[in-house]
C-alpha positions in Angstrom: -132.3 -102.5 -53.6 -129.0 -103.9 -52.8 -125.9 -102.7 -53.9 -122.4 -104.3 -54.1 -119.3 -102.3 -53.2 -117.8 -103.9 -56.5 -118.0 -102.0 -59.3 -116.7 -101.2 -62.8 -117.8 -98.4 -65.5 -116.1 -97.2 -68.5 -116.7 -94.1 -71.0 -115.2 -93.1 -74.1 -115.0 -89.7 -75.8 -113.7 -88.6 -79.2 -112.9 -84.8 -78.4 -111.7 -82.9 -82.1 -107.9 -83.3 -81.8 -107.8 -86.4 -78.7 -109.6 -89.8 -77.8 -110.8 -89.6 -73.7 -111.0 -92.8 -72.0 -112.4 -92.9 -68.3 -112.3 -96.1 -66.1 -114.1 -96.4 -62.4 -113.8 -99.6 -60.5 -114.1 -100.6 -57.0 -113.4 -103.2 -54.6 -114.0 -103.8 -51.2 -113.1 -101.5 -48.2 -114.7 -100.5 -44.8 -114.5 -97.0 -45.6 -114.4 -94.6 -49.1 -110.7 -94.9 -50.5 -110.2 -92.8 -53.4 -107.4 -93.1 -56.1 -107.3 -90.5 -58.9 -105.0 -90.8 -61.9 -105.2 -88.0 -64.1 -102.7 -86.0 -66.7 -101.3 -83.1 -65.9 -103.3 -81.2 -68.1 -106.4 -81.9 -65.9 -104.8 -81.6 -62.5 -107.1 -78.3 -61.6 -110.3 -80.3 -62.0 -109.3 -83.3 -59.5 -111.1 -82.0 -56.3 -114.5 -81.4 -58.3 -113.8 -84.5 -59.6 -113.4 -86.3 -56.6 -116.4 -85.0 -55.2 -118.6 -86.1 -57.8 -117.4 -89.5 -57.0 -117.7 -89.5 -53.1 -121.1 -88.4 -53.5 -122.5 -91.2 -55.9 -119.6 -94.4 -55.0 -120.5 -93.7 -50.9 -117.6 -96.7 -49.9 -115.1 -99.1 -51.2 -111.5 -98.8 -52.6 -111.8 -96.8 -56.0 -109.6 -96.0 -58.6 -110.7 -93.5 -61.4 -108.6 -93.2 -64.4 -108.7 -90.4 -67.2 -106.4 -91.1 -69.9 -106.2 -88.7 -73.1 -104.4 -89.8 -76.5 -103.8 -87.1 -79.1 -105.2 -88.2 -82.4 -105.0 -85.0 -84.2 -103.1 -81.4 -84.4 -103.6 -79.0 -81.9 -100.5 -77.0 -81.5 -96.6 -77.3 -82.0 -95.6 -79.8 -79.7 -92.0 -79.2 -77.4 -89.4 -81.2 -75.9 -89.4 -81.2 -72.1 -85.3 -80.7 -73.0 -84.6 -80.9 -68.8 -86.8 -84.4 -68.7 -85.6 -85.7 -71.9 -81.7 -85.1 -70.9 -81.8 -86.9 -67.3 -84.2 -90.1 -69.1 -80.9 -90.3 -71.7 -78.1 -90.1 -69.1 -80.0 -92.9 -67.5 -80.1 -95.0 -70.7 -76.6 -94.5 -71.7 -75.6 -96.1 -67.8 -78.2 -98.6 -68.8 -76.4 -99.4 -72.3 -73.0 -99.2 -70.4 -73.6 -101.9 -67.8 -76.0 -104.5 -70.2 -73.6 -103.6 -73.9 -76.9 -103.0 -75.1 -77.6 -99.9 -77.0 -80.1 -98.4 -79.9 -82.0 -95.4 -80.9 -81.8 -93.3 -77.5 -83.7 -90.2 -79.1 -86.9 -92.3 -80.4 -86.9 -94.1 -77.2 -86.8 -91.0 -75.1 -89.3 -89.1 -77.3 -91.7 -91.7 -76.5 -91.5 -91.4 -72.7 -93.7 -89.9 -70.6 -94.3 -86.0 -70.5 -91.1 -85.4 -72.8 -93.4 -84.0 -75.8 -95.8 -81.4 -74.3 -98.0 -79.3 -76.1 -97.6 -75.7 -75.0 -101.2 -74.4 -74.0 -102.2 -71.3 -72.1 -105.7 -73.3 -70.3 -108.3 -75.7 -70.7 -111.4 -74.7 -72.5 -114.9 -75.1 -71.1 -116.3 -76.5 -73.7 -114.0 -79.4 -73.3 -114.1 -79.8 -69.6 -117.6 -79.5 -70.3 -117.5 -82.9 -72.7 -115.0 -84.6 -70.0 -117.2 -83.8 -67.2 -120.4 -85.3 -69.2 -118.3 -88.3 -69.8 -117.6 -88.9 -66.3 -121.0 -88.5 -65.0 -122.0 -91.6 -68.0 -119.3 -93.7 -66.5 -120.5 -93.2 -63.3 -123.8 -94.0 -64.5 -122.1 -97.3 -65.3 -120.4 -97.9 -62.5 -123.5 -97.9 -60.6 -125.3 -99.8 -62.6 -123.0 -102.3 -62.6 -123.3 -102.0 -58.3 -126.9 -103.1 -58.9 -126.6 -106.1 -61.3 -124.0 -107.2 -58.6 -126.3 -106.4 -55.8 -129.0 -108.3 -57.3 -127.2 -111.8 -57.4 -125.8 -110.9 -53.0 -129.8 -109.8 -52.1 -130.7 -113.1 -53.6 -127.8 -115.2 -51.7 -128.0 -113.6 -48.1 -132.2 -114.5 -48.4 -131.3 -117.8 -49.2 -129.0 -118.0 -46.1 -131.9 -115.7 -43.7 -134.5 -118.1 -44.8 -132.5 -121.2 -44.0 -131.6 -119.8 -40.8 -135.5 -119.4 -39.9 -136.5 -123.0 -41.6 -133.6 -124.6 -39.1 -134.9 -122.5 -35.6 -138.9 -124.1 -36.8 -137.1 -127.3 -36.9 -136.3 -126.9 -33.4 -139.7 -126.7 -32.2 -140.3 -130.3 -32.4 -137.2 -131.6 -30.2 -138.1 -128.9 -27.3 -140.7 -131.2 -25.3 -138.7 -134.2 -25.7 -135.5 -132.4 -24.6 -137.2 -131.2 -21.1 -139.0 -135.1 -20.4 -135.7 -136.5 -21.0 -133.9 -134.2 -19.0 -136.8 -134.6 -16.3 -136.6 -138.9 -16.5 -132.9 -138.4 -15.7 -132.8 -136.0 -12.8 -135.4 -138.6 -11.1 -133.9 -141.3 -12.2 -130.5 -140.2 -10.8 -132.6 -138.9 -7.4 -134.0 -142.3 -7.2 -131.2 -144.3 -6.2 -129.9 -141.8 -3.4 -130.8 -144.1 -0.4 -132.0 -141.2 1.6 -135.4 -139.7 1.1 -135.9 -136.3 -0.8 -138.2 -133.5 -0.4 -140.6 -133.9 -3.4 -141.5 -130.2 -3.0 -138.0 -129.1 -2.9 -137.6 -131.5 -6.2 -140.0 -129.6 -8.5 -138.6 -126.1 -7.2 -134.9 -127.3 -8.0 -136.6 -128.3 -11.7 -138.5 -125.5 -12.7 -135.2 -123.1 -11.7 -133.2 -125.4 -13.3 -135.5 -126.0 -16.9 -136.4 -121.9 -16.3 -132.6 -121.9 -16.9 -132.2 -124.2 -20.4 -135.7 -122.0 -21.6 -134.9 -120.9 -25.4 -137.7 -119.2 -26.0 -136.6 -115.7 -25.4 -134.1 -116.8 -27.8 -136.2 -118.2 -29.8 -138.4 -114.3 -30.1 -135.2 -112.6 -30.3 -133.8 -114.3 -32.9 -137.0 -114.3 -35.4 -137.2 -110.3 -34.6 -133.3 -109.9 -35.9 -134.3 -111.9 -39.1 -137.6 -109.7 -39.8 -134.8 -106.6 -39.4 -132.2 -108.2 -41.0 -134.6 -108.8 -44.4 -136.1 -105.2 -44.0 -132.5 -103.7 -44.0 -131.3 -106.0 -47.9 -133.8 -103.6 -49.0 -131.7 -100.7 -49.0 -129.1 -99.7 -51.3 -126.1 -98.5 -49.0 -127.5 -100.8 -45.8 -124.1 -102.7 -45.3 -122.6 -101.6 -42.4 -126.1 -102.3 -40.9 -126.2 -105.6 -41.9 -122.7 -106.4 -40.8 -124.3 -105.0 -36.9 -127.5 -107.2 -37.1 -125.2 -110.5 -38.7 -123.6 -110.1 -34.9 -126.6 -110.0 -32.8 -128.3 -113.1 -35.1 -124.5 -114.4 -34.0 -125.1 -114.2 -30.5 -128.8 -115.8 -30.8 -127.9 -118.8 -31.8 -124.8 -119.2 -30.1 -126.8 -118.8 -27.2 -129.2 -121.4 -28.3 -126.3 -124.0 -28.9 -124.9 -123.3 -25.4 -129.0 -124.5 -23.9 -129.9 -126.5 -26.0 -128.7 -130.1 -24.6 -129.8 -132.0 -27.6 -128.2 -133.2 -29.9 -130.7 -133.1 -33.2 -130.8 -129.0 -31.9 -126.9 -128.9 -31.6 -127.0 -129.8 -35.1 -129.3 -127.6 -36.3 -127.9 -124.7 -34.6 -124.2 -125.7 -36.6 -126.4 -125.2 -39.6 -127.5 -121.9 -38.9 -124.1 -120.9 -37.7 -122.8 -121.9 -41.5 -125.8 -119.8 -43.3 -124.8 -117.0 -40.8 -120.8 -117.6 -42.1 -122.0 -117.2 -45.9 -124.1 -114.1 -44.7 -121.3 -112.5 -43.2 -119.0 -113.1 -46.2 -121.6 -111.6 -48.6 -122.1 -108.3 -46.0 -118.2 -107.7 -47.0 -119.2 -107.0 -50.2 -122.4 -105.1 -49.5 -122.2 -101.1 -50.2 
């Protein structure tokens, strides 16, 4: 089925001494556009992370987040002393130009990376726990794809069906589109005061009504439908849709430009506003 290139999963893990929280969403983007915010701490395991998620997310702009808050003891915490000294020079210029001061040592304690806990590696085990954690919120994620996928499968048939109800409608304005453009080609013929060769007539007619003929339109355009509803059946089948959205395009433009009717031209600016909706759907198909 379907899948949107929108997406959002979310897990959370209690590890022994620190909560683990993991956030995947995606938006929209012609290509895969992976953004990866991790701590330091779990810098080595970006690249297998990012693999995991290029092989499961296929597309779309993505941003994975892997946050860790210490909740108990794991070892003697230090001060980054080089960090801490250059965030309090820049407070005490900020307290010089605003008058404002306060507690510059509990403010810079708090900021980022200026308490580190001193540890030789990362343990399996936990990796192990992280790793498991990532795969459920990808599990999500995609999930999440699906339900969205669901409610675009549903609006682009509406649209694909009411681009094949309008073309039936055609049907019945074809025969009285070629007798009234026959009455008025012998009607203008008629009042030339010279005579006409009759023979000559009916050739000019048939090249010219050969000409306005939709029906290889008419074929060409029901075959892109039939392939166009074959192809919301697949999960990752937007960049395909986006390719068969053109040709339906130049169908029934086509058909407008023959048609020289005008209950047809306004069926055909009906199918060209389904085929708008469709096209803004296929921008969110994976």
């Amino acid at each position: 089925m379907l899948q949107s290139m929108t997406g959002y999963g979310k897990e959370v893990l209690q590890l022994p001494s620190k909560k683990i929280t993991i956030e995947i969403k995606s938006l929209n983007s012609k290509q895969l556009d992976l953004n990866a915010r991790m701590p330091q701490f779990y810098r080595s395991k970006e690249m297998e992370v990012r693999k995991k998620i290029a092989s499961s997310a296929v597309r779309g702009k993505i941003d994975f987040s892997l946050y860790a808050e210490v909740t108990g003891i794991e070892e003697a915490a230090s001060i980054n002393t080089e960090l801490a000294t250059g965030y309090i020079k820049q407070l005490k210029e900020l307290a010089a130009n605003t008058g404002i001061e306060g507690d510059m040592i509990s403010a810079v304690l708090r900021m980022p990376e200026v308490m580190r806990t001193e540890r030789d590696e990362m343990s399996e085990e936990e990796w192990a726990l992280i790793s498991a954690g990532i795969d459920k919120a990808l599990q999500a994620f995609q999930e999440f794809r699906k339900e969205e996928g669901v409610s675009l499968f549903n609006d682009m048939t509406d649209q694909i069906d009411s681009i094949e109800r309008l073309q039936k409608e055609i049907a019945p304005f074809e025969e009285e589109r070629v007798s009234k453009l026959k009455a008025r080609i012998e009607n203008q013929l008629n009042g030339i005061d010279e005579g006409f060769d009759q023979n000559r007539l009916e050739q000019e007619m048939i090249f010219y009504l050969e000409k306005l003929d939709v029906n290889e339109e008419k074929v060409r355009l029901t075959n892109h439908i039939d392939y166009f509803r074959k192809n919301l059946q697949k999960e990752a089948g937007g960049k395909k849709l986006g390719f068969i959205a053109q040709e339906l395009g130049r169908e029934i433009n086509t058909l407008g430009s023959k048609a020289n009717h005008s209950e047809i031209q306004k069926k055909v600016v009906q199918m060209k506003e389904s085929l708008e909706k469709i096209k803004e759907q296929v921008l969110n198909t994976l």
